[in-house]
NUKOL-905368 format. One line per field, with one value per residue (C-alpha): x, y, z. Coordinates in Angstrom, 2 decimals. Layout:
% residues N
x <- X ...;
y <- Y ...;
z <- Z ...;
***
This chain:
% residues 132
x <- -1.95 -4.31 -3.28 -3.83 -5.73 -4.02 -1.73 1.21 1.00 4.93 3.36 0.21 1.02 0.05 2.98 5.92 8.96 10.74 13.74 14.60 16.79 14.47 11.75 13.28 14.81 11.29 10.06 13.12 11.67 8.41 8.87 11.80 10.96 7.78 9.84 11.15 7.13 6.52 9.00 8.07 4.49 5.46 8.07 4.95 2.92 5.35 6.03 2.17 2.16 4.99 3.71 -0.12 1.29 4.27 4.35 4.13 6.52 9.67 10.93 11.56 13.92 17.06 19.39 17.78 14.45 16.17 17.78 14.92 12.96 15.92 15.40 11.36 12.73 14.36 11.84 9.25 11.76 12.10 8.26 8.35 10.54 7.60 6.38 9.21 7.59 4.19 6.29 7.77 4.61 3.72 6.33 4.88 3.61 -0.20 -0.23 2.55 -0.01 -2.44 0.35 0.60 0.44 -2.73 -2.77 0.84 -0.36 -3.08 -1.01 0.85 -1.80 -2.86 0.41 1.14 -2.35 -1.38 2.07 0.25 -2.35 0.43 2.40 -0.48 -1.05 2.63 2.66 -0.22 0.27 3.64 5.66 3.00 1.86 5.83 5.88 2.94;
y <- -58.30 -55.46 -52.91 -49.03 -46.82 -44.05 -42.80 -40.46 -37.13 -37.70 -40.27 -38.90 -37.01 -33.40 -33.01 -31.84 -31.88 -28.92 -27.59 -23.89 -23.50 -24.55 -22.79 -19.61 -20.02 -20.97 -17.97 -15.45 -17.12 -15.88 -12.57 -11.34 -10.86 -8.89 -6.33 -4.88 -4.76 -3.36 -0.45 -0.35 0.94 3.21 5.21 5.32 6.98 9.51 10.14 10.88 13.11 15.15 15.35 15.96 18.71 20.28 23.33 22.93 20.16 22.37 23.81 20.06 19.01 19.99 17.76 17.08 16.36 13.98 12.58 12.05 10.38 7.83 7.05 7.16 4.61 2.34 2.32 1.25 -2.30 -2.65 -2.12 -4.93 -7.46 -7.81 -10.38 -12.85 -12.96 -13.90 -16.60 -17.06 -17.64 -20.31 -22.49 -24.38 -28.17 -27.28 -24.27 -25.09 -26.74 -23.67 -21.09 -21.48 -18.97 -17.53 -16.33 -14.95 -13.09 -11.94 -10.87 -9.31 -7.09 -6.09 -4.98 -3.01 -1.20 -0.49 0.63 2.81 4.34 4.91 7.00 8.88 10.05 10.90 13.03 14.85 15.22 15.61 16.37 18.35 21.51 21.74 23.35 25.79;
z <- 12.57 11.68 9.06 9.64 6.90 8.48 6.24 8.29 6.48 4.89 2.42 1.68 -0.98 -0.07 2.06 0.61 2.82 2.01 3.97 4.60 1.91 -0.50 0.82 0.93 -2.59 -3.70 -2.14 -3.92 -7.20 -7.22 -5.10 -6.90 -10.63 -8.97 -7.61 -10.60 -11.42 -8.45 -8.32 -11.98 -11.02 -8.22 -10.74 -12.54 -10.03 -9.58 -12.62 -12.98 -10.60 -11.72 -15.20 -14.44 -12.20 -13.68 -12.46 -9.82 -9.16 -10.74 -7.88 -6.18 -8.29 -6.59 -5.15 -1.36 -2.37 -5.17 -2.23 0.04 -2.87 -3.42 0.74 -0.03 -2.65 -0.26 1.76 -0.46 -1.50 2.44 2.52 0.15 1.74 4.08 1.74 3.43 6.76 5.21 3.32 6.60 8.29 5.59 6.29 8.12 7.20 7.62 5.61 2.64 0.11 0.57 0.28 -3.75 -6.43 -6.61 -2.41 -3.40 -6.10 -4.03 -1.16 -4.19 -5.59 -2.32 -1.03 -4.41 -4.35 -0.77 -1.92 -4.72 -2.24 0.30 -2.38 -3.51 0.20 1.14 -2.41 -1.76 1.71 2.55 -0.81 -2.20 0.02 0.64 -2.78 -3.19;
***
């Protein structure tokens, strides 16, 4: 009787068989504590904005345009939750030993400099020229 040196990919060590549950509560681990980072920096930018340009910026704060930047604010977490299908996406057997901390803090970074750049544009040109 000959012996295989196949080893299935269950016992080879590098896979990790991980059900949904887990995954997804693996996932709210990481992504989670981000977000309060992430909103953290986008006040930020705002807050920038209204400072460097004072001014300018008085005559917005009145209660609709508070209003629309608490939906602008929404937005930006649902924005976020898009990290979840990437996660998603990574599920799968092939891809789970890859998808570790460093690509998530990559796709991290990205999608806050993204979220940064994407503020920066609707400020200047949507909020902005409303109030010259």
């Amino acid at each position: 009787m000959a012996t295989s040196n196949v080893v299935p990919p269950e016992s080879s060590g590098n896979f990790q068989p991980t059900s949904l549950r887990a995954a997804f509560a693996e996932a709210i681990r990481f992504w989670e504590p981000r977000r309060i980072l992430y909103n953290l920096l986008l006040v930020a930018v705002t807050l920038l904005w209204v400072a460097f340009t004072w001014p300018h910026f008085r005559p917005a704060f009145q209660l609709p345009s508070i209003l629309a930047l608490g939906i602008l604010a929404v937005l930006a977490n649902i924005c976020y939750c898009a990290a979840y299908l990437v996660e998603a996406a990574m599920l799968g057997a092939t891809f789970r030993n890859i998808w570790k901390n460093r690509q998530r803090w990559a796709l991290w970074v990205v999608g806050t400099l993204f979220a940064i750049l994407l503020a920066n544009y609707w400020i200047v040109d949507e909020i902005y020229p409303d109030f010259r």
